[in-house]
N, C-alpha and C positions, 0 to 999 in steps of 0.2 A: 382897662376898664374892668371895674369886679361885675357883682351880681348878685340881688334878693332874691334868694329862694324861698317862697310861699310853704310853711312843712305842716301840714295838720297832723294833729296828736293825738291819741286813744281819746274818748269821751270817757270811758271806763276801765274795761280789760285793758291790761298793759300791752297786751299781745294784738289789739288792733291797730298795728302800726306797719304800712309797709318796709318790706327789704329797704326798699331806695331810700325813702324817708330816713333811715337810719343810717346807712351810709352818707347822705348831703349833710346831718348829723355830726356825724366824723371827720369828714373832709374839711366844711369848709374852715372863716378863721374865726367869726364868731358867730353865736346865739344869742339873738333878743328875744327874752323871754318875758311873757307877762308878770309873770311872780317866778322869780329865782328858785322860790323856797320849793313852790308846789312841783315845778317840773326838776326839779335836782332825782325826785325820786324816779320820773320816767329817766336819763341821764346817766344816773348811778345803775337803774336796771338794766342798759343794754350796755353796760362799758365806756359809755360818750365821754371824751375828757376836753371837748372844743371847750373851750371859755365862754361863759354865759355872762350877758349885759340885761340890765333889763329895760326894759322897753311898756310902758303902759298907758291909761287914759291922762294921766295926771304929769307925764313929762314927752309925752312924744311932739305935743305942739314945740316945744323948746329943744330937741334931741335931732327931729328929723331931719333939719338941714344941716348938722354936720352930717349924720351919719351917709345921708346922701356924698357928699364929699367925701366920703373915705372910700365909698363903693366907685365913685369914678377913679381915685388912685390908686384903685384893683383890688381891696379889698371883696371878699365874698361872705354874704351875710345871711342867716337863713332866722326867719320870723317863725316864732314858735306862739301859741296861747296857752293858756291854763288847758284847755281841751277844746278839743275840734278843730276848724279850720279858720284861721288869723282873720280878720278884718268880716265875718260874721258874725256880728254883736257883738263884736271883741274889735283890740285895738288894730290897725293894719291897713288901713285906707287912706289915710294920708302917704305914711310911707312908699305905698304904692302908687300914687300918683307923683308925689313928688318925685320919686325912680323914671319914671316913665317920663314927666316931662324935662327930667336931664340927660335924658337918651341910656339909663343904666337899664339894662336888660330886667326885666321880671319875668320868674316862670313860677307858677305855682302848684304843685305837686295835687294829684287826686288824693283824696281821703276821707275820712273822718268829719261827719256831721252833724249833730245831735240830730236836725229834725227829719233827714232823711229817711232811718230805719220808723221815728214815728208813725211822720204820713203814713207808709207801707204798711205798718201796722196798725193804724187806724181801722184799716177799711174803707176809708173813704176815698170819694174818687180823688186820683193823683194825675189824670191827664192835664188838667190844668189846676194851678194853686196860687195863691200868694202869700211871700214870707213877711209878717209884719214882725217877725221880733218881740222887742219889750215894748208893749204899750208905754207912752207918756203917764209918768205919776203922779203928774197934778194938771199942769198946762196943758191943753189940749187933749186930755184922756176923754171927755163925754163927748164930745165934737168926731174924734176919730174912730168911739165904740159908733157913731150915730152913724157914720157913715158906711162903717162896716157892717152896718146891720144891713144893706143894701147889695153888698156882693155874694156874686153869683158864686163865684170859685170857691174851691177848699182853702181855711186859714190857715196861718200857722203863727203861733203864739210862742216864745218863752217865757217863762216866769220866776219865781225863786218862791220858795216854802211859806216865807213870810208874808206873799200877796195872793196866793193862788185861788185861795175862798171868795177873795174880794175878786177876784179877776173874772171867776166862774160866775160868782152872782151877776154880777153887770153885764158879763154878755147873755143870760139869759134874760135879764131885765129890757135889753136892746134887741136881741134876738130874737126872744121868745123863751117859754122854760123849755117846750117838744124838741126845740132843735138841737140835734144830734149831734156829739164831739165824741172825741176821744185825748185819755191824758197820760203821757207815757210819764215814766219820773224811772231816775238813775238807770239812764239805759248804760243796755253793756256791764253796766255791775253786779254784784252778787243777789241784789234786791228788786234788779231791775222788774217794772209791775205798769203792765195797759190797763188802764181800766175804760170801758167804754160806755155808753147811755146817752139820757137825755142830759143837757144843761144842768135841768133840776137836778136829774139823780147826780150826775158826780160834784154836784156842790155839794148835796146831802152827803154823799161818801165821805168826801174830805174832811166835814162837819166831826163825823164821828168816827174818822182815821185821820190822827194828825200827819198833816204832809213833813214829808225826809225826802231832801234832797231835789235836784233841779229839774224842772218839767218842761215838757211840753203838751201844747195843747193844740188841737188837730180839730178845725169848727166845721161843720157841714153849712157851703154855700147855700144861699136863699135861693128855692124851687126858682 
């Protein structure tokens, strides 16, 4: 019987990768990677010459159950993403279950998170949170800001450059404009940049700084 090893990968800095990670890296027999292209350059940076498959949203419904089959006849396989940790808004959740319900071993490695160093770096409270990801982009987006306008806990949002003004306006239209966020973008890279305020202010920031690069955004729960 092989084994899925779960391996999260820099969000940024090449260099936030564990020792271990790069060793499971080298060992085992292949890498399913989300994009071949993007991670060839993490790969080529540490020496990696394991053979990379790729693996994404758009063929793992059709993929998954062989590769499950090849891990029972001992193959070992380690799940890689464009950055952060696999099956967090990224592909990795099916493969995972399917592993698990044919008795093939899963372990997945600590690491690399986009929104963990955010929260922390919000400010805001992180005793308790919840992670919603990418809001819905058409189907169910006002119905799920509407409900979220009602929780108590710290959010957490990702977004992409191209929606992030539309993102910020709506939640301060569901929200409130007073209520407090924060919005991290290209963490761990050279540009990486918190900005924090009310709703208003960081739609207005965005407004007249065009957003570069992926974000997150960190909502202050309703009093």
């Amino acid at each position: 019987m092989g084994k899925l090893y779960v391996v999260p990968t820099p969000v940024g800095n090449l260099e936030d990768i564990t020792l271990r990670a790069i060793k499971v890296l080298k060992e085992c027999d292949v890498i399913l990677a989300e994009d071949t292209r993007t991670s060839s350059v993490l790969i080529k940076h540490y020496g990696i010459e394991t053979r990379m498959q790729s693996y994404h949203k758009f063929n793992e419904h059709k993929t998954t159950a062989h590769l499950v089959e090849r891990m029972k006849s001992g193959e070992v396989f380690a799940l890689i993403s464009d950055a952060g940790t696999p099956a967090i808004s990224d592909p990795g959740y099916l493969l995972v279950r399917d592993c698990i319900t044919a008795g093939v071993e899963v372990e997945c490695l600590p690491g690399a998170t986009a929104f963990v160093p955010a929260l922390v770096e919000s400010g805001l409270p992180n005793d308790r949170f919840c992670f919603e990801g990418f809001l819905p982009q058409k189907k169910g987006r006002q119905t799920r800001l509407k409900l979220l306008s009602e929780e108590t806990r710290t959010m957490i949002f990702y977004e992409s450059p191209y929606r992030v003004i539309k993102t910020l306006s709506q939640l301060a239209e569901n929200m409130g404009n007073d209520r407090y966020a924060s919005v991290s973008r290209e963490i761990s890279k050279m540009y990486a940049e918190t900005v924090r305020g009310t709703l208003e202010e960081l739609t207005n920031h965005f407004k007249e700084n065009e957003p570069r690069g992926e974000f997150v955004i960190i909502v202050k729960g309703k009093d």
